[in-house]
C-alpha positions in Angstrom: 225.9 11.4 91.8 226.7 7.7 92.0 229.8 5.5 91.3 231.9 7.9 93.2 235.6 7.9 92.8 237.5 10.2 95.6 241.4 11.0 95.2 242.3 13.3 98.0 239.8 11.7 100.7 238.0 9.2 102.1 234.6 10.5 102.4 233.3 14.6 102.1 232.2 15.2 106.4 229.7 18.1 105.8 229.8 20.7 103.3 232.5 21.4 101.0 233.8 24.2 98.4 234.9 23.3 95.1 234.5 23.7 91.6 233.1 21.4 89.6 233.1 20.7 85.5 230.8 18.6 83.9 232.3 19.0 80.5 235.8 19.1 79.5 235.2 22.3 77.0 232.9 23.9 80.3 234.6 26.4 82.8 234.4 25.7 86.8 231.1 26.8 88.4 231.6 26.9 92.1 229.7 24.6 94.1 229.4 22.8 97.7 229.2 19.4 97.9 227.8 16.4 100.4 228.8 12.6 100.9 225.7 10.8 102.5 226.7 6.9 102.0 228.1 6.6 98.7 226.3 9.1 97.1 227.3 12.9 96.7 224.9 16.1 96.3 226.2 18.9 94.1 224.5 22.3 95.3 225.7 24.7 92.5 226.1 28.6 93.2 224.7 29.4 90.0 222.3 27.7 87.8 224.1 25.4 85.2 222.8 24.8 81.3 222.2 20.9 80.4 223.4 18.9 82.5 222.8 15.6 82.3 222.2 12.1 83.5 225.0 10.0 82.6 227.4 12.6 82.5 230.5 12.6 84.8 231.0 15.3 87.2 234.5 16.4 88.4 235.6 17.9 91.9 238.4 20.5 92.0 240.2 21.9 94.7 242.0 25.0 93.2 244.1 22.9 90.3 243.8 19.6 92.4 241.7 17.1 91.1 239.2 15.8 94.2 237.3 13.4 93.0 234.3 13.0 90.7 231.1 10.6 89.5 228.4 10.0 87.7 225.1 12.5 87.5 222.1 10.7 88.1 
């Protein structure tokens, strides 16, 4: 993911737990993700149906919005 936007932190230090949507009418899927530079890997627990380049991905923390970006 690129052009990263982070609400609650600075920078992800190691792995973290959230859910994640990549579509507004999507539910969650649980994921971990990683900050290397300004870049962020999404490891998905489950296999997830088209997603897309271009797309934005968003980071939640229960209800709390994290953060999100683009998928690249």
């Amino acid at each position: 993911m690129k052009d990263i936007n982070l609400l609650l932190v600075d920078e992800i230090c190691g792995e973290m737990e959230v859910d994640v949507k990549t579509r507004y009418s999507v539910k969650s899927a649980k994921a971990r993700i990683s900050q290397s530079k300004d870049m962020i890997k999404v490891k998905f627990d489950e296999p997830q149906r088209a997603i897309t380049p271009g797309q934005s991905a968003v980071f939640y923390v229960g209800d709390i919005v994290l953060g999100g970006g683009k998928i690249i």
